[in-house]
C-alpha positions in Angstrom: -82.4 113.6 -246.9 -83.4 115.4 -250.1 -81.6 118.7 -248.5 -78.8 117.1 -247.4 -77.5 115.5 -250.4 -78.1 119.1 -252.2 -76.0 120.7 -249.6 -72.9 118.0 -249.5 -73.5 116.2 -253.1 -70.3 116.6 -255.6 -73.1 116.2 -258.2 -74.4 119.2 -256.9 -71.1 121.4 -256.3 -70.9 123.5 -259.0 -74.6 124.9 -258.5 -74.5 125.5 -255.3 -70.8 127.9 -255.9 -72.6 129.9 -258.2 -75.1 130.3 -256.3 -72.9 131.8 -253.6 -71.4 133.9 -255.9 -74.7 135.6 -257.0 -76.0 136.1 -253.7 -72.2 137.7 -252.8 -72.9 139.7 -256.3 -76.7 140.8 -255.3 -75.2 141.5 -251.9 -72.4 144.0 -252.9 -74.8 145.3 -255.3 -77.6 146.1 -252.9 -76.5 146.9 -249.8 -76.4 150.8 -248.6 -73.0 152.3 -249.0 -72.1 154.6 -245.8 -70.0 157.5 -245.3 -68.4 158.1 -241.8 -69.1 162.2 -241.6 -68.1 163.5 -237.8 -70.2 166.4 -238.3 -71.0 169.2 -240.8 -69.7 172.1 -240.8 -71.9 175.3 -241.6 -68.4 177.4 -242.3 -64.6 176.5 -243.3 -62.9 176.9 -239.8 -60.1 179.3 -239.6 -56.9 178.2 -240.6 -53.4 180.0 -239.4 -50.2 179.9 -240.1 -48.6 178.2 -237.2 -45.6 179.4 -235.7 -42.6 176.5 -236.0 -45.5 174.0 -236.6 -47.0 174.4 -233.2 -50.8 174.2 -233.1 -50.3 176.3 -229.5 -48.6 179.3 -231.3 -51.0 180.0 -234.2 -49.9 183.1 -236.3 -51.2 184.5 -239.5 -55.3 184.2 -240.4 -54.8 182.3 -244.0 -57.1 181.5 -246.7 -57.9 179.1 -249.7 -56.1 180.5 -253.0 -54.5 179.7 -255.7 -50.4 180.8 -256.5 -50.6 185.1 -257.0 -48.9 184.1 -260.1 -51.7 181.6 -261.2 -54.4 183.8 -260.1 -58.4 181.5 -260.0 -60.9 182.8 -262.4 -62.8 185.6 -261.2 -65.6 184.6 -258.8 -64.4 181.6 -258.4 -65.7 179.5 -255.1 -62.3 179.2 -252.8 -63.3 175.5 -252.3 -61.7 172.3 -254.3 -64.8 172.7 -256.5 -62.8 176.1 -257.3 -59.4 174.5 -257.5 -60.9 171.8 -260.1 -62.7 174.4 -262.1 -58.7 176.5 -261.9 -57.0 173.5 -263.0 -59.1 173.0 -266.2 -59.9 176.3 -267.4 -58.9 177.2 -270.9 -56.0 179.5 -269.5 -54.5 176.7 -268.5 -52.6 174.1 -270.8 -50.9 172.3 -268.3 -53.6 169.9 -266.9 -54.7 168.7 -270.6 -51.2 168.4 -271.6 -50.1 166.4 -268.6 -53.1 163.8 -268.7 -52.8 163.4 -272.8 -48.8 162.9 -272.1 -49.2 159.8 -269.5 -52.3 158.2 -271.5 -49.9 158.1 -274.2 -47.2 156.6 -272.0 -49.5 153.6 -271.4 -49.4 152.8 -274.9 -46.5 153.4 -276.3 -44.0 153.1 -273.1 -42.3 156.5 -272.9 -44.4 159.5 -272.6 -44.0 162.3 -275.4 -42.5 163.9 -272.6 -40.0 161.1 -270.5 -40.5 162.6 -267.2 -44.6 162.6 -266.6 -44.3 163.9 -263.4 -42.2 167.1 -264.1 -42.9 169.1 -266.6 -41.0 172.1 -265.5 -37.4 173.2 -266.2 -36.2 169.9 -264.5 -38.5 168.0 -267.1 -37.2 166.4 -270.6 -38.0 168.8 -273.2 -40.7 166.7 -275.1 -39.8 164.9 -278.2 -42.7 165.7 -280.3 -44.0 169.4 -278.9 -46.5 169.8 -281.4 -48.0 167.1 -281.6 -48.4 167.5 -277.6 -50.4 170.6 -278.0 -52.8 169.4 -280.7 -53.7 166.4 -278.5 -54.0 168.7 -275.3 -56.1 170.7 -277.5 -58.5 168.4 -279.4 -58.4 166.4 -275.9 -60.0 169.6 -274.1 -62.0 170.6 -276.7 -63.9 167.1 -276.9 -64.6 167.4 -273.2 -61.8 165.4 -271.9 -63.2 162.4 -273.5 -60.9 159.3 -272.5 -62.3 157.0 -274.4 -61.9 158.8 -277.8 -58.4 160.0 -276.7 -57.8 156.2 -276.2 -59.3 155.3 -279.6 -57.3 157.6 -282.0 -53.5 156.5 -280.1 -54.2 153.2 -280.7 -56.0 153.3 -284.4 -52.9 155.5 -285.3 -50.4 154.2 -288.0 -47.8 155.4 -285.4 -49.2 153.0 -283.2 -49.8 150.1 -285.5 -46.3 149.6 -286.7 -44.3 146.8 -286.3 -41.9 146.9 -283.2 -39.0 145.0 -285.4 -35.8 146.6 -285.2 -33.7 146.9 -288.1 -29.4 148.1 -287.5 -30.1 151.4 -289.1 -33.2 152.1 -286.9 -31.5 151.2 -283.6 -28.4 153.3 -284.9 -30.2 156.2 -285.5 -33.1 156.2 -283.1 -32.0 153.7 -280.0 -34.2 154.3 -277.4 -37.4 154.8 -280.3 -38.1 158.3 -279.4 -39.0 159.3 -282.9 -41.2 156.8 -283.1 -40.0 155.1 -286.3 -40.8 151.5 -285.0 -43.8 150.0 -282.8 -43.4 150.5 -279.2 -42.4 147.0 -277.6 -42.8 147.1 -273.7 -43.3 144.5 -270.6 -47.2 144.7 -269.2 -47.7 146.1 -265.9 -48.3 143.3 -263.1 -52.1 143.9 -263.2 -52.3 143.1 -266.7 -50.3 140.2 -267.1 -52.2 138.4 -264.2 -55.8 139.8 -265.9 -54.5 138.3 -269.3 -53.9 134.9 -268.1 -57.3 134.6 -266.1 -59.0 136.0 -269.4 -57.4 133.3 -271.9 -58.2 130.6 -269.3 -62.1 131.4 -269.2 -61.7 132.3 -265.5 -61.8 136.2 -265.5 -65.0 137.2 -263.6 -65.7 140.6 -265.6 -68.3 142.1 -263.6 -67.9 145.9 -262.1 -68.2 147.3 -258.7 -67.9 145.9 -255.3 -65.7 144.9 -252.6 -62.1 144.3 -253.0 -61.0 140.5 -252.5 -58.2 139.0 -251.6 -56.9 136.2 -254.1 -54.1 133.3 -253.5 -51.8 134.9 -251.7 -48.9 133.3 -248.8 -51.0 132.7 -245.8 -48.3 133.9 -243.6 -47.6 136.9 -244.8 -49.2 139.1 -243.3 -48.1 138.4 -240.1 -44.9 138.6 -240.7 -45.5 142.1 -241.1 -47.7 142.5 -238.5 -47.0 144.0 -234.7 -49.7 141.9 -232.9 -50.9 144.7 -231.4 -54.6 144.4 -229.5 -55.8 145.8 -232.2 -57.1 144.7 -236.0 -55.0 147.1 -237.4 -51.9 145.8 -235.9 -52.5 142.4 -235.7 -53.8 141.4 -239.2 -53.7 137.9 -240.8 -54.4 136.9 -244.6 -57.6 135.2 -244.9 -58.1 134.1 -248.7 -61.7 134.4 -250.5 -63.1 131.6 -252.7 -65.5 131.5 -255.3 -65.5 134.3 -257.8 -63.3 136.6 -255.7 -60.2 134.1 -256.9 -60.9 135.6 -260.2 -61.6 139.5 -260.2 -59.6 141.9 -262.3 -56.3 142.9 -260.3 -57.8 146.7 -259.4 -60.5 145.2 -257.4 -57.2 142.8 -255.2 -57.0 144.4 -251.9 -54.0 146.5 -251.2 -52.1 145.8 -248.0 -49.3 148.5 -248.3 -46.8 146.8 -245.5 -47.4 143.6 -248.2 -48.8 144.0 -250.8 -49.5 140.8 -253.5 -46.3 139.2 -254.5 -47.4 138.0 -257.7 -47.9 141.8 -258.5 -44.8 143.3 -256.8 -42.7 140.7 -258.8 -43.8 142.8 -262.0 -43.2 145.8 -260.5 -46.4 146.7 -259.3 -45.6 150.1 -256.5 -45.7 149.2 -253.1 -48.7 152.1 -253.0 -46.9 153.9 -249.7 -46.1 157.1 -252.3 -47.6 158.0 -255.0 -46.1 156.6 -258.2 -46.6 158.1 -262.1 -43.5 156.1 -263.7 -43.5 152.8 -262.3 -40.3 150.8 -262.6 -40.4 148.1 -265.4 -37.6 144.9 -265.4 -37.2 141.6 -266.4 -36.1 139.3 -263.9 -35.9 135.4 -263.5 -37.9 135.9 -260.4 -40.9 137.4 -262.6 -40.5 133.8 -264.6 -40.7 131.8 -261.4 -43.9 133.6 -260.2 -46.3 132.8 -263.8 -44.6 129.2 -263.5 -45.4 128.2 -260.4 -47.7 130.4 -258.6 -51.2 129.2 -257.7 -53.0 132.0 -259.7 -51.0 131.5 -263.0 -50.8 127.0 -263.1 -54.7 127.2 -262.3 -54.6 129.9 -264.9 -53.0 127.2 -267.0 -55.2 124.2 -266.3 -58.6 125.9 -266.7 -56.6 127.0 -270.3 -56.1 123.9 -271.0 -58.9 122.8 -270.3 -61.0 125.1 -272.3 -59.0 123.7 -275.4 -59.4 120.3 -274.8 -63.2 120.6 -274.9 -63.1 122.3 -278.5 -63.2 119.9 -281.5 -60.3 119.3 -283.7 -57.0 117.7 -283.9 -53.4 118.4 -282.1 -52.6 120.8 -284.6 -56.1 123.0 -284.6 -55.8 123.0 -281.2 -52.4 124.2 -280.4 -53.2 126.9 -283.3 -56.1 128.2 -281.7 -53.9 128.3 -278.3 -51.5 130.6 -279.8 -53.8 132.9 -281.3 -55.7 133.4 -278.2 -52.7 133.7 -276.6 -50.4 135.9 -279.0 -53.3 137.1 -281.5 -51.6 135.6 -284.5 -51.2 132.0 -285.9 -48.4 130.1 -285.2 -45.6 128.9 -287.9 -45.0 125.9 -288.8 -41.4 126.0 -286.9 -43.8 127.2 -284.0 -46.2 124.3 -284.2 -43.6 121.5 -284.9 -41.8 122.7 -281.5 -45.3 122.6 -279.7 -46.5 119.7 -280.7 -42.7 118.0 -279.7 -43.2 119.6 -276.4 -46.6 118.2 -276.1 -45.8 114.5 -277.0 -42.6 114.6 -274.8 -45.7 115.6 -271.7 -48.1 113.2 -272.4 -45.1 110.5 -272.1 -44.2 111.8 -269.1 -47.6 111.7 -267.1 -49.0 108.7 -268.8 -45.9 106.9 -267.0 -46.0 109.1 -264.2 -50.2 109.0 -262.9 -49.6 110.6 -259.3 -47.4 113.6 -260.9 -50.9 114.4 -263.2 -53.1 114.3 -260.5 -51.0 116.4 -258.0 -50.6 119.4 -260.9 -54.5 119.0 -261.3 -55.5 119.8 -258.0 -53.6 123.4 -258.0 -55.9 125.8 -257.9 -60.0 125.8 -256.5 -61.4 125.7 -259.9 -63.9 122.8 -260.6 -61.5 120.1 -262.9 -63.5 118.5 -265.3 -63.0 114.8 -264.6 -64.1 113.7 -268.1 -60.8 114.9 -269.3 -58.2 112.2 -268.5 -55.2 113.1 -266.2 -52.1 112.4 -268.0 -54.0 114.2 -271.2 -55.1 117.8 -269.5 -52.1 117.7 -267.3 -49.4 117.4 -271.0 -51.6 120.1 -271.9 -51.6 122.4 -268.6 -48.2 122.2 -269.1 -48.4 123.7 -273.1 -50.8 126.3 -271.6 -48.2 127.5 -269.2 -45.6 127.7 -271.5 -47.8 129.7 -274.0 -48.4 131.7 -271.1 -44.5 132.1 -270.0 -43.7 133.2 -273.6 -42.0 136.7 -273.9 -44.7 137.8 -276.6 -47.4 137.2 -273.9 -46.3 139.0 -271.4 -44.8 142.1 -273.8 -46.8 144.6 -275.6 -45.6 144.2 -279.3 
């Protein structure tokens, strides 16, 4: 009886999911990764130049080498260890300047050059050369250290300004290429999704393991799918509970035919080609996804809830909303429309008990039922508009 009501008590629920999710964690963590190897080779086999692309009609023996132009430093292995050491060596400025140019473009939207993957003739002529080089340079010389790189863009008064426009700025300087104002920008897909799961007290931040597969449209992937006789043809979605719901975006698992809607709303590549400039627009279909999809209104309730259980009045607690969300305080203009919006809610699902209850069940993570309905579900409903707000989702 004893292990019966452990296994199937509700009083017992929420001990018995983590404990699932550390025996998934221990799992991933200790179990031997493998690497499928057909066998090794003692010597390179011979490559040739094949005659209209017919492997029957080989032609010229060729070897591993780098452009006559571009010639490898001498004694250089003619392996990729070779072609690494080649495309880092102090001859060359290219690699350092191409790798400082797209960090950059991260953080302030447009690379110092606007086209990060051509820098040849084709390529915009960067808009700040100098200061290029001395980042490729102190980059290089600090032993491509990301970290630090990362540190002195965004300590830098440059990137610290205000992104306020003023009519003799956007005159001037309309697209901010000189940099006179604070870059203002839309977050990629992964980050947006990441920054709602970390305000709502759901992110699970550890590193390593599988990928997962979060809420996703059950059907999809069969609508994609040949039905072949074999997995790789005739694929279904199967969702993962637990902690998977809640991993950072990189660790999501990547079906290329269909990949994750909420992330291909916000522009997030399709991954069939490579990508360095990803699209970036604003579209009313980007607002229906954080308003209504299952990741985002659970995103919302566990949000709410997490305020609710802090002390304080309306007030402190819609303050402390916005600062997590926005990371400043609210006006008073900003607090007087909140706390409108939040009295208008708690009228409509104290009158309307079966509308509270059906928003409260979106989503697998634990509710707590101390919390009354009508009250967490008028605040889900502040949390998701926090969350919808143009300043959340834009890098200011």
């Amino acid at each position: 009886l004893a292990v019966y009501y452990a296994a199937h008590s509700s009083a017992t629920a929420p001990m018995r999911t983590s404990l699932a999710n550390h025996e998934e964690r221990l799992r991933a963590l200790t179990q031997p990764h493998s690497t499928m190897v057909m066998e090794e080779s003692d010597a390179p086999r011979p490559t040739h130049i094949l005659h209209r692309g017919s492997y029957m009609q080989p032609g010229e023996l060729v070897s591993c080498n780098t452009p006559a132009v571009l010639p490898a430093a001498a004694g250089a292995p003619s392996n990729r260890l070779g072609l690494a050491r080649w495309a880092v060596m102090p001859e060359n400025p290219l690699t350092a300047r191409v790798a400082v140019n797209r960090i950059w473009r991260l953080f302030f939207g447009v690379g110092i050059v606007a086209t990060p993957a051509d820098f040849g003739v084709t390529g915009e002529y960067p808009s700040h050369p100098e200061l290029l080089d001395w980042l490729a340079v102190d980059f290089r010389s600090h032993d491509w250290d990301v970290k630090r790189l990362v540190r002195q863009l965004v300590t830098s008064s440059t990137y610290r300004q205000t992104a306020r426009e003023t009519p003799e700025l956007l005159e001037r300087d309309p697209a901010n290429r000189l940099l006179a104002r604070g870059p203002r920008f839309r977050l990629q897909a992964e980050l947006i999704r990441d920054a709602a799961l970390k305000v709502s007290g759901l992110l699970v931040d550890w590193h390593g393991g599988p990928s997962v597969n979060p809420y996703a449209p059950g059907d999809l992937w069969r609508e994609v799918s040949h039905y072949g006789s074999t997995p790789a043809t005739a694929q279904t979605f199967v969702q993962d509970h637990g902690e998977k719901l809640y991993r950072r975006s990189i660790y999501t698992y990547w079906k290329r035919t269909a990949p994750p809607p909420n992330l291909a709303a916000f522009d997030a590549p399709s991954r069939e080609t490579c990508v360095v400039d990803r699209g970036r627009t604003n579209t009313p279909m980007q607002a229906l996804v954080t308003l209504n999809d299952v990741q985002f209104v659970e995103a919302s309730r566990a949000f709410a809830q997490r305020v609710l259980t802090e002390p304080g009045s309306d007030k402190d607690r819609l303050r402390r909303a916005v600062t997590e969300c926005l990371s400043r305080e609210p006006s008073d203009a900003e607090l007087r429309v909140l706390t409108h919006a939040l009295e208008r809610e708690r009228t409509r699902y104290v009158a309307d008990l079966q509308a509270a209850e059906s928003l409260l069940r979106v989503g697998e993570a634990p509710r707590n039922t101390d919390l009354a309905a009508p009250e967490h579900a008028a605040w889900t409903q502040i949390a998701s508009l926090l969350l919808n707000l143009s300043e959340t989702v834009t890098r200011n």
